[in-house]
Residue frames as a rotation matrix with the C-alpha (Angstrom) as fourth column:
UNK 1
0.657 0.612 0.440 25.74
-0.726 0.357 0.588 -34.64
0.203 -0.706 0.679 87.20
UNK 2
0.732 -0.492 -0.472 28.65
0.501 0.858 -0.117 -37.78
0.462 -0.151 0.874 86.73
UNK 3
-0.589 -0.776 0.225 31.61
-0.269 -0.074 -0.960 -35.03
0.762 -0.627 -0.165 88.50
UNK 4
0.076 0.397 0.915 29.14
-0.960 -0.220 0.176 -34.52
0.271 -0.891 0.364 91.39
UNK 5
0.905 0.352 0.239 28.65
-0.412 0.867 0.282 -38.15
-0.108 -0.353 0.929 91.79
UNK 6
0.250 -0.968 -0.015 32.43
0.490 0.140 -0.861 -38.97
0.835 0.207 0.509 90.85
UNK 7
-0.431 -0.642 0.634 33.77
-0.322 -0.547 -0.773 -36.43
0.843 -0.538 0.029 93.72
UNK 8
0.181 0.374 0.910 31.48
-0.961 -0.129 0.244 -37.31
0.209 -0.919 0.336 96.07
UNK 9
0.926 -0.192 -0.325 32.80
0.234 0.968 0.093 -41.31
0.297 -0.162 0.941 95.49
UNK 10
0.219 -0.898 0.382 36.00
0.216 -0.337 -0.916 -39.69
0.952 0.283 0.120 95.77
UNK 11
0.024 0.126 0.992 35.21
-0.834 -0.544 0.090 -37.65
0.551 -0.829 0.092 98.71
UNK 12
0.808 0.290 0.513 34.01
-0.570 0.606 0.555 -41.38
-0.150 -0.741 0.655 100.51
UNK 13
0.679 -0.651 -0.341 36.89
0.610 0.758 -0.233 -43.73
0.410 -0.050 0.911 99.44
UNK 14
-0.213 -0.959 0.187 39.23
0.333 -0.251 -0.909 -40.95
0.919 -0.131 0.373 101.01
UNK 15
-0.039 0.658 0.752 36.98
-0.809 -0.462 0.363 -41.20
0.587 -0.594 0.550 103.88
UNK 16
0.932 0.361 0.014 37.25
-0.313 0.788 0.530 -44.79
0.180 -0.498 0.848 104.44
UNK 17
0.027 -0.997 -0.068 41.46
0.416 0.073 -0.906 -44.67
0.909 -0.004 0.417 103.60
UNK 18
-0.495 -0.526 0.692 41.64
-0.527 -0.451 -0.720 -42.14
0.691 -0.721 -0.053 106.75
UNK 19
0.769 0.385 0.510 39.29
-0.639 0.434 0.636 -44.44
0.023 -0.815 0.579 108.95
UNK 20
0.771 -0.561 -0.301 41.69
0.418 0.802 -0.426 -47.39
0.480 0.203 0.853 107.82
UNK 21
0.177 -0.949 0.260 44.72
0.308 -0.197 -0.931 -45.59
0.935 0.244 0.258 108.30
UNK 22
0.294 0.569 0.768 43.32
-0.553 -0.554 0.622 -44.47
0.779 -0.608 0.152 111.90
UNK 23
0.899 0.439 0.005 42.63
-0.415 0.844 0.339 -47.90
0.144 -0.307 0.941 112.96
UNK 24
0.545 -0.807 -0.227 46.13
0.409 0.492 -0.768 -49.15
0.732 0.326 0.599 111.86
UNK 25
-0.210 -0.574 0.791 47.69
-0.321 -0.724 -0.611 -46.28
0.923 -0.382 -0.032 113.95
UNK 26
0.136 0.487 0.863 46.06
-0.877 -0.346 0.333 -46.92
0.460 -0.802 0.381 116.97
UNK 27
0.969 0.147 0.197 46.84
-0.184 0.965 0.188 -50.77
-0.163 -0.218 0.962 116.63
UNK 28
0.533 -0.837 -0.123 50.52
0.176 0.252 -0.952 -49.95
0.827 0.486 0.281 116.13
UNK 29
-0.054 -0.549 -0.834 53.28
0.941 0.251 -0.226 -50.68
0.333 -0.797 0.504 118.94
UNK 30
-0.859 -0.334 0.388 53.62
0.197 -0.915 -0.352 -46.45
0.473 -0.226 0.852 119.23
UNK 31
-0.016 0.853 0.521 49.85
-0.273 -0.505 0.819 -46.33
0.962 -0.129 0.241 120.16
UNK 32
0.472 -0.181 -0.863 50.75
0.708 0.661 0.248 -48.98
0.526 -0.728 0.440 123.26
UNK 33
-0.548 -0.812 -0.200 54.24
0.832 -0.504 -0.231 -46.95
0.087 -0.293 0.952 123.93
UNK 34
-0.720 -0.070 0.690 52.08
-0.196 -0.934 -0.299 -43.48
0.665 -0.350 0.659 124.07
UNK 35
0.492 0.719 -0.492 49.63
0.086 0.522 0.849 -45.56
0.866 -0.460 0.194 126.27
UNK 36
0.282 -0.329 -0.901 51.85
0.869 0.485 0.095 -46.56
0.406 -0.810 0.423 128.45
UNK 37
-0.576 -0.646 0.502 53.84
0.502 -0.764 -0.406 -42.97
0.645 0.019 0.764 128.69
UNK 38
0.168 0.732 0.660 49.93
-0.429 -0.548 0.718 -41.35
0.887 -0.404 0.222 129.73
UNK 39
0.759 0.332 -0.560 50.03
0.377 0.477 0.794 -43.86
0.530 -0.814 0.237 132.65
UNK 40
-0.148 -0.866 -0.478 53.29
0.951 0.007 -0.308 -42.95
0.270 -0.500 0.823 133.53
UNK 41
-0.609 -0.024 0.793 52.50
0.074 -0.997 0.026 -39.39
0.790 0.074 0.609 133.48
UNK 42
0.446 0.803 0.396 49.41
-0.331 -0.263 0.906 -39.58
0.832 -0.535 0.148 135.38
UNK 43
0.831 0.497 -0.251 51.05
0.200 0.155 0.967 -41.30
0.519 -0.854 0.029 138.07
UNK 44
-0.273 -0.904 -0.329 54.15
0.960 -0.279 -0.031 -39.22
-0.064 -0.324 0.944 138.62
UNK 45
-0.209 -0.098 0.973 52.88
0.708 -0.701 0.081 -35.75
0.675 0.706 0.215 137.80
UNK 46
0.583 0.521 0.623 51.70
-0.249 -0.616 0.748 -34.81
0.774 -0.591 -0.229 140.94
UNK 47
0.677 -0.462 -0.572 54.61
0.645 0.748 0.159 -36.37
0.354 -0.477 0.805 143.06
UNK 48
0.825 -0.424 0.374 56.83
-0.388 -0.906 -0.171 -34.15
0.411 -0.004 -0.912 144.94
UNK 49
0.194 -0.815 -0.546 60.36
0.669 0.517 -0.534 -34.28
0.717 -0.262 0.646 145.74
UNK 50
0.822 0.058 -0.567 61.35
0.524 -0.464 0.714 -33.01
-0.222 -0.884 -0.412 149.59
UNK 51
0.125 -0.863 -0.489 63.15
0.441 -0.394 0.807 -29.88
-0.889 -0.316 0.331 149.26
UNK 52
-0.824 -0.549 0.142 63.57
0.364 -0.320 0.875 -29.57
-0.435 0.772 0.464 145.73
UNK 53
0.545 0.837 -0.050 60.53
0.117 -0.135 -0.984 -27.48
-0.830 0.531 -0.171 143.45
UNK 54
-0.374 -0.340 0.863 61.03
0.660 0.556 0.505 -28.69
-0.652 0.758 0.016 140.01
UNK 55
-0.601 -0.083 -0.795 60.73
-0.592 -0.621 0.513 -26.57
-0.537 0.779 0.324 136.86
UNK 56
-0.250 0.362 -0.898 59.38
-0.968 -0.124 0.220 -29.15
-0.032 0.924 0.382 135.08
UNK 57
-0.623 -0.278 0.731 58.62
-0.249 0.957 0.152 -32.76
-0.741 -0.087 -0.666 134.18
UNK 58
0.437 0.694 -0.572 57.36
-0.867 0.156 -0.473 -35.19
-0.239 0.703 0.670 131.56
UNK 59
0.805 -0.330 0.493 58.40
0.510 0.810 -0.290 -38.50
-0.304 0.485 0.820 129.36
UNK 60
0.164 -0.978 -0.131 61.94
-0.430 -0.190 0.883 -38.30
-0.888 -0.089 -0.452 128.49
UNK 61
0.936 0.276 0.217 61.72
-0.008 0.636 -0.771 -39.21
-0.351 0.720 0.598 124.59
UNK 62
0.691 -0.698 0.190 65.59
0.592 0.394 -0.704 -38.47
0.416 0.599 0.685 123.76
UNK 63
0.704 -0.690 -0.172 68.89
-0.187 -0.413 0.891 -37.76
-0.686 -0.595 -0.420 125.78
UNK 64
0.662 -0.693 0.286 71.84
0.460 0.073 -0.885 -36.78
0.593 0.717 0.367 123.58
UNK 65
-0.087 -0.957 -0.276 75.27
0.938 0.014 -0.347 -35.24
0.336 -0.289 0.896 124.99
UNK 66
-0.901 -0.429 0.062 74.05
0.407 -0.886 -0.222 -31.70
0.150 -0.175 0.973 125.11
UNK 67
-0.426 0.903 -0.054 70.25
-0.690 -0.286 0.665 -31.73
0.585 0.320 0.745 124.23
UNK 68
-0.797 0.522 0.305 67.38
0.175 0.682 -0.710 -33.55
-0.579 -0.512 -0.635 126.01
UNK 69
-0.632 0.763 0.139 63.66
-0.379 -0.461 0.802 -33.95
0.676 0.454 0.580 124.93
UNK 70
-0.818 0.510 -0.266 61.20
0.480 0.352 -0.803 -33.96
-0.316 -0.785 -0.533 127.39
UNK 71
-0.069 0.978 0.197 57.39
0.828 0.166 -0.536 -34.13
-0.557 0.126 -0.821 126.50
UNK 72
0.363 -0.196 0.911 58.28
0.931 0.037 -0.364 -32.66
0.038 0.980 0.196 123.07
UNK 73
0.886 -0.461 0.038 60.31
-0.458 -0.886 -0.071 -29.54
0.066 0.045 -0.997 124.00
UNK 74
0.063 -0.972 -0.225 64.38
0.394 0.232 -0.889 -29.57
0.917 -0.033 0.398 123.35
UNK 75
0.994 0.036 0.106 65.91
-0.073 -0.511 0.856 -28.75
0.085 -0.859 -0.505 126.18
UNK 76
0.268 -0.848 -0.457 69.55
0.095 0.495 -0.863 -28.25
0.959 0.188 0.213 126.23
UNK 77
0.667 -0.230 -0.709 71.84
0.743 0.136 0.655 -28.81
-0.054 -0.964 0.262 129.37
UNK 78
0.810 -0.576 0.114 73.94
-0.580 -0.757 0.301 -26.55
-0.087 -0.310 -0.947 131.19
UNK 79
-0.123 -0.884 -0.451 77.83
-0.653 0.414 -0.634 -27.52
0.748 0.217 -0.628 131.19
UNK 80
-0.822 -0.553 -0.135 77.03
-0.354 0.682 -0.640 -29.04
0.446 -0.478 -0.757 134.50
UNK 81
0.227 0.949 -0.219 74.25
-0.731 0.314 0.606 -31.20
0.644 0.022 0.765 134.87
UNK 82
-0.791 0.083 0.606 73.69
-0.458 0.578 -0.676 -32.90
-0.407 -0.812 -0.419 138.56
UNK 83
-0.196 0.853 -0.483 71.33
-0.551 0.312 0.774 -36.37
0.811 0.418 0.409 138.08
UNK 84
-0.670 0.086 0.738 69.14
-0.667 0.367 -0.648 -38.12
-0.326 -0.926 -0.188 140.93
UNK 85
-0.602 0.695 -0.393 66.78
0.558 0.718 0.415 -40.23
0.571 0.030 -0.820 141.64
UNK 86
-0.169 0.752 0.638 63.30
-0.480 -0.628 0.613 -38.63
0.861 -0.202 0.467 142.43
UNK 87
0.282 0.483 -0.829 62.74
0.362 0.747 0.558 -41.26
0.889 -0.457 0.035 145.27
UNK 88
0.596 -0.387 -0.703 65.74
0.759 -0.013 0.651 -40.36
-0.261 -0.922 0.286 147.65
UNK 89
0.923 -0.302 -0.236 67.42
-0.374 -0.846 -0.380 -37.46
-0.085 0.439 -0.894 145.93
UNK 90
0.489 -0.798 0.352 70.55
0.059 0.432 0.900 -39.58
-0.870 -0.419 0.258 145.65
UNK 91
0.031 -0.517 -0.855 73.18
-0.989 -0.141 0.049 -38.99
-0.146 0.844 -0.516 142.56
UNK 92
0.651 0.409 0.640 72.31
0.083 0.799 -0.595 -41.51
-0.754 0.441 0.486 139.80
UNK 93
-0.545 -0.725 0.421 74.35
0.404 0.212 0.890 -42.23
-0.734 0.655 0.177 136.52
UNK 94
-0.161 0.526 -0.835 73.28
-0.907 -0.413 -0.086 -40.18
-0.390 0.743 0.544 133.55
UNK 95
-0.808 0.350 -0.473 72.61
-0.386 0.291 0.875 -43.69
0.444 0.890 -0.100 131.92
UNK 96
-0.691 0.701 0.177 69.65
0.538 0.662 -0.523 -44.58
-0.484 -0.266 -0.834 133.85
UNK 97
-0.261 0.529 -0.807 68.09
-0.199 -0.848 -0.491 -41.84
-0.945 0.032 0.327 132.06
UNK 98
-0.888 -0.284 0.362 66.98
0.245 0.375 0.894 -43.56
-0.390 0.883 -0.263 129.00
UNK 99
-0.732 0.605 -0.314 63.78
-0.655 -0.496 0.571 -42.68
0.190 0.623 0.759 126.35
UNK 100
-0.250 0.755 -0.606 60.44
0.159 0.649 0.744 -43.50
0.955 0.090 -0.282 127.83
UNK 101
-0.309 -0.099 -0.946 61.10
0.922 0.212 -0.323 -42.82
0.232 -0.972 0.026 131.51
UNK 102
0.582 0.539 0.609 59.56
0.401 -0.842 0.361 -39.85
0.707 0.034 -0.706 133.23
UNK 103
-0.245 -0.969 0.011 61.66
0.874 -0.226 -0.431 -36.97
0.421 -0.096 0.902 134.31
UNK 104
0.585 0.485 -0.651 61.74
0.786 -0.539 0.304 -34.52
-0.203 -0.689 -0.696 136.58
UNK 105
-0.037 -0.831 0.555 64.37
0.891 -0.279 -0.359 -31.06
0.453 0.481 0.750 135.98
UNK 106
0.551 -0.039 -0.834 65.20
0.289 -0.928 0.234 -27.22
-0.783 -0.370 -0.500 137.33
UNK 107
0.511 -0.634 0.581 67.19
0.798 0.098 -0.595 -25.01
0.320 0.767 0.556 135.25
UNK 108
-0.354 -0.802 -0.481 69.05
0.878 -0.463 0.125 -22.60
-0.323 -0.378 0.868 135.20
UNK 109
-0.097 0.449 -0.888 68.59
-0.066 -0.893 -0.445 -18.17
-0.993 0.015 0.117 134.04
UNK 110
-0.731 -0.320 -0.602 69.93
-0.572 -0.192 0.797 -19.41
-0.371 0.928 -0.043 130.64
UNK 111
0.445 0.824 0.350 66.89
-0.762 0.554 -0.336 -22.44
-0.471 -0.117 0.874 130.69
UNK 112
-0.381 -0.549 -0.743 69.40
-0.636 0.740 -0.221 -24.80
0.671 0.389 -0.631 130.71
UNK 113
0.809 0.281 -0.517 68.63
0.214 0.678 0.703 -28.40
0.548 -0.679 0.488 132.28
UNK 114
-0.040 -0.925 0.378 71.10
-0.776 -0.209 -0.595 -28.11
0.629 -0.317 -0.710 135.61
UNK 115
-0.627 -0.122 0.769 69.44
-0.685 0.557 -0.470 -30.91
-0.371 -0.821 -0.433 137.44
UNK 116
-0.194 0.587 -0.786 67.78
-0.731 0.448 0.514 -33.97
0.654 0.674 0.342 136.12
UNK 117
-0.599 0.033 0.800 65.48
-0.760 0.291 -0.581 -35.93
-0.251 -0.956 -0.149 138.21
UNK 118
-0.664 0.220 -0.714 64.19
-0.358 0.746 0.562 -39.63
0.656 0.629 -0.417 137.66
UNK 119
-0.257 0.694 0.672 61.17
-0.961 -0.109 -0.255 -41.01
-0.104 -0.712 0.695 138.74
UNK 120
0.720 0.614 0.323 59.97
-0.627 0.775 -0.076 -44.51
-0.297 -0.148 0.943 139.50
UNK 121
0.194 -0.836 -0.513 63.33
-0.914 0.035 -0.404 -46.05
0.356 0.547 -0.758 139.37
């Protein structure tokens, strides 16, 4: 009769550790930052750019030299990668493109990134 009652105290203090640990998450800067990301999403995702029909789009969480992540897939680039701005289709600098911003893209046959489009610049 004391395991049963032992596991089952067990069972509840590792019941209240994941509520705790919950809470904490949810009150940490990253819960804000994936706040903010949803808004962004929600109010670019349905935007269209004239002319161009996009492969893809999402939150841009990491741009490296060859590799992108966008809304948690790698994605690598093609050798030549063309960047705009989603507003006016105009050729932007790859560094406005920075983790956090939402991105628009097309690839290529190989499913490289060949075009990389920014929104709400």
């Amino acid at each position: 009769m004391s395991d049963i009652k032992r596991e089952h105290n067990l069972f509840a203090m590792l019941m209240i550790l994941l509520a705790v640990l919950c809470v904490i998450d949810i009150s940490t800067p990253a819960f804000a930052e994936r706040a903010k990301n949803t808004s962004l999403y929600s109010e670019y995702e349905n935007k269209e750019i004239k002319g161009v029909e996009l492969d893809g789009r999402g939150i841009l969480e990491r741009i490296d030299k060859d590799v992108c992540v966008i809304a948690d897939v790698l994605r690598p680039f093609a050798r030549f990668v063309s960047y705009y701005s989603a507003q006016d289709g105009s050729v932007i600098y790859r560094s406005k493109f920075t983790p956090g911003t939402f991105v628009g893209y097309r690839i290529n046959a190989k499913r490289e990134i060949i075009e990389l489009y920014l929104f709400g610049e």
